[in-house]
N, C-alpha and C positions, 0 to 999 in steps of 0.2 A: 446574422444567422446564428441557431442556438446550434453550440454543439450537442453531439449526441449523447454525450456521456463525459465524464471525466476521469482519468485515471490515474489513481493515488497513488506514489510510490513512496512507499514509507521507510524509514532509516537505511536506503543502500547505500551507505558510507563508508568511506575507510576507515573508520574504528570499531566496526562490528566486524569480526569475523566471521557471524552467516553470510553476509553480504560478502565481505571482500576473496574468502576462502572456499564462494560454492557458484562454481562453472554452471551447474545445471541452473541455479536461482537467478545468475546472471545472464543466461542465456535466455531462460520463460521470460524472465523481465525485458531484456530487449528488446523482442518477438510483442510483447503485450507493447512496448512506445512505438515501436514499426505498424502497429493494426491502430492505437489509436493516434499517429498522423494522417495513417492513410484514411480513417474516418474523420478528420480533422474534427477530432474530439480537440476538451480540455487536460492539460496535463500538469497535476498538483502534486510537488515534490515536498512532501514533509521531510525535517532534515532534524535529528535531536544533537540541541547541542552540546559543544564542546565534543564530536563524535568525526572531527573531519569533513569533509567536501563529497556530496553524490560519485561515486565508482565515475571516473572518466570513461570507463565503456557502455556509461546508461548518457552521459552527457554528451557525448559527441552524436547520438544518435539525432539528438533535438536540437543541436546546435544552431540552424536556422529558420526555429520554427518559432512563429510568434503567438501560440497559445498557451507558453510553459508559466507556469509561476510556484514559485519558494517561498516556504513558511517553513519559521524555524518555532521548535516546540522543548518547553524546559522540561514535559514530563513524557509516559508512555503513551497516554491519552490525547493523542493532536487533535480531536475532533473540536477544541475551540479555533483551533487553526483552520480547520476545513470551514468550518461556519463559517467565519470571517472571509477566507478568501472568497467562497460561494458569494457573500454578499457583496463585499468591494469590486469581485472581477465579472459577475454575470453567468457564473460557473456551471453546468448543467447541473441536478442535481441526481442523476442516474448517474451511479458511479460504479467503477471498477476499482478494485485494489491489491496492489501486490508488497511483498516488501518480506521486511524484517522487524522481529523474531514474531511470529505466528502467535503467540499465547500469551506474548508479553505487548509490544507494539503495535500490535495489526490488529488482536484481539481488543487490546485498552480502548484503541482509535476507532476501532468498526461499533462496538459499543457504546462509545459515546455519541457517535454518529446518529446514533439508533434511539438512544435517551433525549436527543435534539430533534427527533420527526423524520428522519432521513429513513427511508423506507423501501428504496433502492439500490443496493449494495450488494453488489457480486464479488466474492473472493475468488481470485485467480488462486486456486490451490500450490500448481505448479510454480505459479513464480513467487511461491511465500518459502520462508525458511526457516527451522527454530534451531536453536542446541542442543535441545533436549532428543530430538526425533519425534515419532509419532507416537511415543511410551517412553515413561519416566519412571526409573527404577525408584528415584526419591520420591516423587509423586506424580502418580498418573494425572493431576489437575493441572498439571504444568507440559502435558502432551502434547502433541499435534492435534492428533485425534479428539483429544475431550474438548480443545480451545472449539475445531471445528464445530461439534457437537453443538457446543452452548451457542455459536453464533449461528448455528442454522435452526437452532430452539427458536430464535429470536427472529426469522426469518430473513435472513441472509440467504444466497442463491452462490452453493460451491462449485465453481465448474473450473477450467481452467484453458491455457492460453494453447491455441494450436489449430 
């Protein structure tokens, strides 16, 4: 049976402090692995390294579920990760995605995604995170808002987990 979708979770690690320092990111993210069990989707953990181990409150959620799988990624752009896993594991290719930092790792990843033919990709708004917020006093290209912007130029679908 093909799952329905797959949903990325990208750097929620203990060395980012969007991820480890933001309740609400960690909460939409939970809630987003709780909806795709209970769709028994696919569930792809992008992990960057040398950044620590996935948030023990995202992994004990999936802890007996046999559709999880880990790719570790040396740069912001894991979509060589995602290709790969898609092909080795049978992966759907309607994907969801949540994670950390919005403009840096989710943005690098959804775009490369997008450069490889991938052309179903929904960002969970809610369960994404940046440092920056949704305006950047240094530069507004390093936003929330503008990452959004350029990935739904590119037709991405922003909605969020709830």
């Amino acid at each position: 049976m093909t799952a329905p979708y797959t949903l990325i979770v990208i750097d929620m690690q203990t060395g980012f402090d969007t991820a480890a320092d933001c309740p609400d990111t960690i909460e939409a993210c939970t809630l987003a692995i709780r909806q795709a069990i209970d769709s028994q989707a696919d569930i792809l953990v992008l992990e960057y390294s040398g950044n620590g181990r996935t948030l023990w409150e995202l992994t004990q959620e999936w802890d007996e579920y046999d559709r999880v799988f880990t790719a570790i990624k040396s740069y912001d752009d894991g979509s060589e990760q995602v290709g790969q896993a898609v092909s080795d594991n049978d992966l759907s290719t309607n994907f969801k995605v949540c994670g950390v930092n919005t403009a840096f790792c989710v943005e690098g990843t959804v775009m490369g995604m997008i450069e490889q033919g991938f052309d179903c990709i929904t960002l969970l708004e809610n369960a994404c995170n940046n440092p920056l917020g949704y305006e950047s006093d240094a530069s507004d290209e390093f936003g929330t808002d503008a990452a959004l912007g350029r990935m739904a130029e590119n037709g991405v679908m922003i909605d969020a987990v709830g």
